[in-house]
Kinemage of the C-alpha trace (Angstrom):
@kinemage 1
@onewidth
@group {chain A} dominant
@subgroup {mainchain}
@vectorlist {calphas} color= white
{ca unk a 1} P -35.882 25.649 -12.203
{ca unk a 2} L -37.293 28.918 -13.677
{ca unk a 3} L -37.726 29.208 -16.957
{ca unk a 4} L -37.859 31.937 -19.813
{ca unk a 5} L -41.991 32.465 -19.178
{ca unk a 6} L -41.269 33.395 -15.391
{ca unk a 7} L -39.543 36.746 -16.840
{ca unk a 8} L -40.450 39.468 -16.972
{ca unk a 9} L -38.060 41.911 -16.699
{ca unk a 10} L -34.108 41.764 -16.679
{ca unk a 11} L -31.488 43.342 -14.571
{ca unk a 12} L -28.881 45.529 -16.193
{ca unk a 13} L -25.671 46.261 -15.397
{ca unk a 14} L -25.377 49.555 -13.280
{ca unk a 15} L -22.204 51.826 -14.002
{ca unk a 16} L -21.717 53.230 -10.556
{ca unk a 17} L -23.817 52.822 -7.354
{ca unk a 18} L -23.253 56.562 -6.319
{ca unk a 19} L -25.714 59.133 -7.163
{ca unk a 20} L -22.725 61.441 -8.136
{ca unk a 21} L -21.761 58.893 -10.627
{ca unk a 22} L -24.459 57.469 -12.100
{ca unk a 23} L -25.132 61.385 -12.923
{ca unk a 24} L -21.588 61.807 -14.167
{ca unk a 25} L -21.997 58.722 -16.199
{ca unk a 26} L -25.346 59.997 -17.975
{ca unk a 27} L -23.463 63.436 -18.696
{ca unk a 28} L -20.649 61.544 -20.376
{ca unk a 29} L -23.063 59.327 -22.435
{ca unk a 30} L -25.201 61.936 -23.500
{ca unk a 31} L -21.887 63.976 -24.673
{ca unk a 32} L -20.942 60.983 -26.553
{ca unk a 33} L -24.844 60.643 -27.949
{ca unk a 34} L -24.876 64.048 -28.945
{ca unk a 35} L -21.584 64.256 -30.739
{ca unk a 36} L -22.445 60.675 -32.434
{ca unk a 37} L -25.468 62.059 -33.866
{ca unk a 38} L -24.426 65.484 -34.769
{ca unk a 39} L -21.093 63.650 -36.587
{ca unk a 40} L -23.126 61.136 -38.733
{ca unk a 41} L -25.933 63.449 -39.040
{ca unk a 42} L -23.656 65.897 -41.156
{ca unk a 43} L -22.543 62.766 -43.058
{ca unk a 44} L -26.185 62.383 -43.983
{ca unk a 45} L -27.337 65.825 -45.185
{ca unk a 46} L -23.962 65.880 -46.276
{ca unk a 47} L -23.902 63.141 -49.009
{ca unk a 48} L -27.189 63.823 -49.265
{ca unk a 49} L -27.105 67.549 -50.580
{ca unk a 50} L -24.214 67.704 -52.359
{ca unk a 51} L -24.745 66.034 -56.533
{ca unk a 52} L -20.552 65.589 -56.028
{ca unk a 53} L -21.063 62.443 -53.509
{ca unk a 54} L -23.528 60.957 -55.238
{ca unk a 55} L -21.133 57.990 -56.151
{ca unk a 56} L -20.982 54.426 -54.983
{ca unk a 57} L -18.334 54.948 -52.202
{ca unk a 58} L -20.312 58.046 -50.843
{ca unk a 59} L -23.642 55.859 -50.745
{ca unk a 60} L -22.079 53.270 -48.941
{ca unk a 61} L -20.411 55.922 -46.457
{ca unk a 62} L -24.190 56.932 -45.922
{ca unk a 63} L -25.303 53.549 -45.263
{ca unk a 64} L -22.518 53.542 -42.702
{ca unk a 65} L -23.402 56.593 -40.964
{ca unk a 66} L -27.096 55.538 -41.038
{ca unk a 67} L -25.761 52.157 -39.448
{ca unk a 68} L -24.074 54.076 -36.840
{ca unk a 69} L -26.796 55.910 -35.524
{ca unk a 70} L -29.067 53.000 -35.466
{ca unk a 71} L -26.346 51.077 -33.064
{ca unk a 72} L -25.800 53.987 -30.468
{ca unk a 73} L -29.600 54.461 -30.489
{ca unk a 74} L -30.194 51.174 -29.669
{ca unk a 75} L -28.130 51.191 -26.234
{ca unk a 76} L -27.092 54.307 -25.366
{ca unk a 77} L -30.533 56.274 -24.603
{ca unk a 78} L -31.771 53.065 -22.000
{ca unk a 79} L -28.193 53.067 -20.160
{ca unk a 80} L -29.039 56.692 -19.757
{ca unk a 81} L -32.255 56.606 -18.447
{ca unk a 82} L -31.201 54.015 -15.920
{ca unk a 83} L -28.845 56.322 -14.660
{ca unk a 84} L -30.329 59.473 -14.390
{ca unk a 85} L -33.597 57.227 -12.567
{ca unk a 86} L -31.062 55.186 -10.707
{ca unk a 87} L -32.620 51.819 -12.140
{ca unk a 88} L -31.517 48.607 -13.476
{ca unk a 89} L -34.680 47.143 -15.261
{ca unk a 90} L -35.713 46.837 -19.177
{ca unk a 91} L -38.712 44.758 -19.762
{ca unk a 92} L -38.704 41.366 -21.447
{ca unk a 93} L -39.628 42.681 -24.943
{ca unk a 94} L -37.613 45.744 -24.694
{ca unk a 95} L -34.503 43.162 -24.102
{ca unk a 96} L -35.724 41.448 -27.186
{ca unk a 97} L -36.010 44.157 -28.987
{ca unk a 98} L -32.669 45.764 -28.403
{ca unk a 99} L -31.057 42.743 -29.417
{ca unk a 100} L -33.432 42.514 -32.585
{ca unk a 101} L -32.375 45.518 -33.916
{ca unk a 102} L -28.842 45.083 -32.607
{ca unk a 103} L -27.706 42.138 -34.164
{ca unk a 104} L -29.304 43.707 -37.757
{ca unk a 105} L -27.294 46.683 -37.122
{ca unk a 106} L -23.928 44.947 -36.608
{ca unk a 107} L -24.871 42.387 -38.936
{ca unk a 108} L -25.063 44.974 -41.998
{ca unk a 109} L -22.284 47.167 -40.928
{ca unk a 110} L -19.793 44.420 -41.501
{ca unk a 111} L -21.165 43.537 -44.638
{ca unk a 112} L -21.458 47.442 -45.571
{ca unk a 113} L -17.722 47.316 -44.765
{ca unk a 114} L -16.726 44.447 -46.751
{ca unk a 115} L -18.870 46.165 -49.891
{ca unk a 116} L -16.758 49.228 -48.916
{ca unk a 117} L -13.347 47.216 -49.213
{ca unk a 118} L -14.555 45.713 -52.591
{ca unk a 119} L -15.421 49.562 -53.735
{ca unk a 120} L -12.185 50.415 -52.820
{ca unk a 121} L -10.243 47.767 -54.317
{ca unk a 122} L -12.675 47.932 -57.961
{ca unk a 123} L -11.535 51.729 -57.848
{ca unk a 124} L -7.962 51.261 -57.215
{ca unk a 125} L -7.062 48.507 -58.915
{ca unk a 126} L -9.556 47.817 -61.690
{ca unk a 127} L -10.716 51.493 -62.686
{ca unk a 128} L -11.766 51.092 -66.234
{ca unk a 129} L -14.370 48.588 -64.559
{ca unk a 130} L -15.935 50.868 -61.880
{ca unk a 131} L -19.138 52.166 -64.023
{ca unk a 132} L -19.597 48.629 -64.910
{ca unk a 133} L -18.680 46.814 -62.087
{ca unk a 134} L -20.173 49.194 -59.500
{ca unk a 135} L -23.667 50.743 -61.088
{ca unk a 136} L -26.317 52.194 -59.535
{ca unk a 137} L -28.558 48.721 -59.307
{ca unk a 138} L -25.334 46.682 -58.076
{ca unk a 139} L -25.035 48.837 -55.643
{ca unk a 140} L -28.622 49.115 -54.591
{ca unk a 141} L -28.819 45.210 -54.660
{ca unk a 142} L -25.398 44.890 -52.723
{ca unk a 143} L -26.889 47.230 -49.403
{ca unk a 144} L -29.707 45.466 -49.699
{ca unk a 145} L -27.863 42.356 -49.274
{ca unk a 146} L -26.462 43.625 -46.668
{ca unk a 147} L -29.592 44.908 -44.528
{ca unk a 148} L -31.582 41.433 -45.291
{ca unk a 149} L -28.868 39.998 -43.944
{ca unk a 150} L -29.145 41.636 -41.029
{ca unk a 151} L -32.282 41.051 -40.653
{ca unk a 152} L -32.423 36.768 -41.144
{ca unk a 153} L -29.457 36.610 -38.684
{ca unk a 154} L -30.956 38.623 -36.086
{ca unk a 155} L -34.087 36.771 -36.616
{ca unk a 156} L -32.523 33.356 -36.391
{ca unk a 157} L -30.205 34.451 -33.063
{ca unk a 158} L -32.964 36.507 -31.276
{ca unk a 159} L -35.809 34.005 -31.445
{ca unk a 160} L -32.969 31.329 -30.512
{ca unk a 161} L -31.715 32.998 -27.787
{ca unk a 162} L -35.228 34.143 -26.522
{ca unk a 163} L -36.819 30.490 -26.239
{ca unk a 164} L -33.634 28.965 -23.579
{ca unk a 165} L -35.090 28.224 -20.511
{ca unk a 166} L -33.304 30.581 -17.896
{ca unk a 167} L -31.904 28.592 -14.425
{ca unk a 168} L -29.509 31.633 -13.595
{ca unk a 169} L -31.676 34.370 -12.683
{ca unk a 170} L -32.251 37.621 -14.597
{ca unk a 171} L -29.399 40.098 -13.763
{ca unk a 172} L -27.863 40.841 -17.270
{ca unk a 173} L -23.769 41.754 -16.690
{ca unk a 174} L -23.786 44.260 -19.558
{ca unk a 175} L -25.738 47.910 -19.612
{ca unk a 176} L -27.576 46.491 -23.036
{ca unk a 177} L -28.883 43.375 -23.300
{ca unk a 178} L -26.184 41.254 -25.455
{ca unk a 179} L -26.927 37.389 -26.575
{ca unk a 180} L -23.150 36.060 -24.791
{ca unk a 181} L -24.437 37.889 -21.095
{ca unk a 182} L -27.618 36.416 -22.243
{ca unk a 183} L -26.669 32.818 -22.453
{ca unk a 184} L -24.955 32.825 -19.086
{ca unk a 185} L -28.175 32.963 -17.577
{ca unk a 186} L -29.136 29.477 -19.482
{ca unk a 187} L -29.335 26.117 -18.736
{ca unk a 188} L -25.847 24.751 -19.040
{ca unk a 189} L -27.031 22.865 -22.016
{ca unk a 190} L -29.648 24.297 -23.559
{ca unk a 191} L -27.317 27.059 -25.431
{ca unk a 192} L -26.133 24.167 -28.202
{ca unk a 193} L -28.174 25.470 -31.219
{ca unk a 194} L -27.321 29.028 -30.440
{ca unk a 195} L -23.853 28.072 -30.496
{ca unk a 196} L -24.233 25.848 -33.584
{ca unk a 197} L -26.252 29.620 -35.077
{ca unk a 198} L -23.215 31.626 -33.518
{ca unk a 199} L -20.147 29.125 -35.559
{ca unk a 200} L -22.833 29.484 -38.646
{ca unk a 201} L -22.325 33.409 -38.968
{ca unk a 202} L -18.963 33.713 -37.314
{ca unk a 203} L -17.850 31.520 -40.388
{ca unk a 204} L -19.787 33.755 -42.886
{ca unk a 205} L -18.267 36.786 -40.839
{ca unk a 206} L -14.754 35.421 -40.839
{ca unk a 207} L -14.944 35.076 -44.885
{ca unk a 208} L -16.228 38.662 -45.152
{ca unk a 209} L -12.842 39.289 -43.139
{ca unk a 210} L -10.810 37.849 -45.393
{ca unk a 211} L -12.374 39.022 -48.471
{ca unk a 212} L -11.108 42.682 -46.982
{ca unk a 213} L -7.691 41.252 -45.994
{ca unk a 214} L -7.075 40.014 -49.543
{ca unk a 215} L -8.517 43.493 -50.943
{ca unk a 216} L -6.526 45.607 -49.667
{ca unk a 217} L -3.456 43.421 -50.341
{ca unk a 218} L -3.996 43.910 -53.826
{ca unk a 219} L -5.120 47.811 -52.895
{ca unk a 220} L -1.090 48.324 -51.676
{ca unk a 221} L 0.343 45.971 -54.040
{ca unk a 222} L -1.342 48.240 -56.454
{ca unk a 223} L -0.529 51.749 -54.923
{ca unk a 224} L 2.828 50.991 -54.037
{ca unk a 225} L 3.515 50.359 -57.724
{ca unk a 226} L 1.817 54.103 -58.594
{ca unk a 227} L 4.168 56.228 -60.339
{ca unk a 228} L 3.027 59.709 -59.126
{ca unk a 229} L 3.260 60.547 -55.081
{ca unk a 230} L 0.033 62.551 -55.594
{ca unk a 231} L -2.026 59.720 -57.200
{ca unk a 232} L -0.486 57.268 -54.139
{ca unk a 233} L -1.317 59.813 -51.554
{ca unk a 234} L -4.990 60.096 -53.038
{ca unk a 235} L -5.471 56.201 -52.844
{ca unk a 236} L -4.092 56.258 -49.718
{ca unk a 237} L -6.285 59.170 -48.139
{ca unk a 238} L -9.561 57.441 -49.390
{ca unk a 239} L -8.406 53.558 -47.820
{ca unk a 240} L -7.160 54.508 -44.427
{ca unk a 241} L -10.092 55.909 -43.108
{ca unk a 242} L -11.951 52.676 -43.797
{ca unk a 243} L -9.387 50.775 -42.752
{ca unk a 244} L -9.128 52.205 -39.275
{ca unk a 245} L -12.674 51.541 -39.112
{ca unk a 246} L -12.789 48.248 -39.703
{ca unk a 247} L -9.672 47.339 -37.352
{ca unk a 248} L -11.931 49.163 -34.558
{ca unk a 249} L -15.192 47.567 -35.563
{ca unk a 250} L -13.687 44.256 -36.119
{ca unk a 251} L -11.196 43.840 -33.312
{ca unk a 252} L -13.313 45.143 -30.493
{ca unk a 253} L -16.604 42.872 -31.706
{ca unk a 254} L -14.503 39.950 -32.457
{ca unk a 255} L -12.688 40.086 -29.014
{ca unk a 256} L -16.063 40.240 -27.147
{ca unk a 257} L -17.467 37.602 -28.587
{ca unk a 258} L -14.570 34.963 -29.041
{ca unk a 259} L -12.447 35.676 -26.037
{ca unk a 260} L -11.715 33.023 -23.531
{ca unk a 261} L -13.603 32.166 -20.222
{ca unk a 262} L -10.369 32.846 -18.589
{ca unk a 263} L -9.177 36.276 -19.888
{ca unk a 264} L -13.178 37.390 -19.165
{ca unk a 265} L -14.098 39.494 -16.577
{ca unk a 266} L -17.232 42.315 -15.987
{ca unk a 267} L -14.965 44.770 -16.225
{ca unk a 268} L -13.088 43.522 -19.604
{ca unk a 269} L -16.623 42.706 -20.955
{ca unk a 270} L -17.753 45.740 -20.344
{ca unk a 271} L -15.005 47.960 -21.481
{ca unk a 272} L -14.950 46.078 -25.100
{ca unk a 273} L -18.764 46.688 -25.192
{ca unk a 274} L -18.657 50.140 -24.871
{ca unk a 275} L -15.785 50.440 -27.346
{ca unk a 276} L -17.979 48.468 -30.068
{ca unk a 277} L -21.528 49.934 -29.405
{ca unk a 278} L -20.361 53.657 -28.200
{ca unk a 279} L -17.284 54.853 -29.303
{ca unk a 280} L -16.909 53.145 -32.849
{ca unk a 281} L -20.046 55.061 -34.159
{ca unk a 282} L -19.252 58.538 -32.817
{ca unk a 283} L -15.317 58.391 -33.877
{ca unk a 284} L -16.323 56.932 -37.053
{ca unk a 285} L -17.266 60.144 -38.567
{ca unk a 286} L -14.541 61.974 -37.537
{ca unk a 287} L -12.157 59.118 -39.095
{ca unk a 288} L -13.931 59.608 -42.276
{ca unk a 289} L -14.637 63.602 -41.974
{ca unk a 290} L -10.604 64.647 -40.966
{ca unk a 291} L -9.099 62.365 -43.912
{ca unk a 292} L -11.430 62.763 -46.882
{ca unk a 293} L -10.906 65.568 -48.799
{ca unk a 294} L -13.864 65.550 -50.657
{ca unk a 295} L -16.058 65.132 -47.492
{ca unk a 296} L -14.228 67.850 -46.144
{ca unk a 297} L -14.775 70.183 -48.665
{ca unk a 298} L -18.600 70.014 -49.430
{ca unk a 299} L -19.120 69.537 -45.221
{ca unk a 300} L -17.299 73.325 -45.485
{ca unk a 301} L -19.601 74.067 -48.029
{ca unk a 302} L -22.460 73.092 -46.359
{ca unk a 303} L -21.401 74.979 -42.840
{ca unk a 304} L -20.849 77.988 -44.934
């Protein structure tokens, strides 16, 4: 029975066997790589240049972005490589690694979310309150939050997940190394205290979840009570392009990491994975770019 010091290397999961393929599958992934970067990078210089964004829900939009790019960064660039070399492998460390910085960057995007959902609902519903509620050192101390977060769950999971003795071989079904594809290469009992980890921040996750369920009741409680069709139409145009983000982000990582044994299969797995990890962060700046106003207007600015 092999275990995790006999390896070295692991095995990822090859899009096409095909030379013409695996080449048409590094031209699509770059595509989506380029326009990911070019979308959030705008966001960036963006929020960054113009004095106008410099409020809370801007900052946290930049966090966002910044998130973004970090999580397509992470998995995109290898799953080209392997393609355009036509290999499969990513060392030991570089798995770690990828799931290190992984499991931060998903981490603090669903907390930056839930802050995002709490901005929203101060805003909307409690407006008098937002300079007080929402100042430049709660905010500071609330991304923060978020990030160290990130960091002592990815921590706790990677250096779990890491120290299983492997009895299933090497060959990782997923083109990033991913804890669940991960722990089917375990000992069938030796994954207890990751799952014990996993219930641990899926219940902290699941509460973050609610906390934006219940916020943006009260947000249409409170907007559906608005007098003027303009002031409902404003609320609206700044909530819905959060919201859609978080039903992508939520419902694609949720589904990949609770569904059953029986609904699973490579291609299902796969599918989600590139839904969560690839397409969230290069639509997510076009959700936010096509239905913000503001963000419109000074990205306008800054093309012209």
């Amino acid at each position: 029975m092999p275990n995790i010091s006999s390896v070295s290397e692991f095995l990822l999961l090859a899009f096409a066997d095909t030379r013409e393929l695996q080449l048409l599958h590094f031209t699509l992934f770059l595509g989506i790589y380029l326009a990911a970067l070019l979308g959030n990078g705008l966001i960036l210089t963006t929020i960054a240049c113009d004095h106008r964004l410099h409020t809370p829900m801007y900052f946290f939009l930049l966090n966002l972005a910044l998130l973004d790019l970090g999580c397509i960064s992470t998995t995109v660039p290898k799953a080209m490589a392997n393609s355009l070399w036509d290999t499969r492998t990513i060392s030991y460390q570089g798995c770690a690694a990828q799931v290190f910085i992984f499991v931060i960057l998903i981490t603090a995007g669903f907390y930056i979310l839930t802050i995002m959902a709490y901005d929203r609902y101060v805003a909307i519903c409690k407006p008098l309150h937002y300079r007080s509620l929402l100042g430049s050192r709660a905010c500071a101390t609330m991304v923060a939050a978020a990030w160290g977060s990130g960091f002592l769950n990815a921590v706790l999971h990677t250096a779990n997940t890491f120290s299983l003795p492997l009895c299933h071989g090497n060959a990782v079904h997923q083109f990033f190394c991913e804890i669940p594809q991960i722990l089917k290469l375990s000992c069938s009992n030796a994954y207890l205290t990751e799952f014990e980890l996993f219930v641990f921040s899926f219940s902290l996750l699941f509460s973050s979840f609610v906390f934006i369920v219940l916020s943006y009741v009260q947000i249409f409680r409170t907007v559906l009570r608005m007098p003027s069709e303009q002031g409902r139409h404003k609320a609206f145009s700044t909530c819905l392009p959060h919201l859609a983000v978080v039903s992508l982000f939520v419902s694609t990582v949720l589904f990949a990491h609770l569904k059953s044994s029986s609904v699973s299969s490579p291609s299902l797995d796969l599918v989600v994975a590139v839904l969560y990890s690839v397409v969230s962060p290069a639509v997510d700046p076009i959700i936010y770019s096509t239905r913000n106003q503001e963000l419109k207007d000074a990205l306008r600015k800054l093309m012209t």
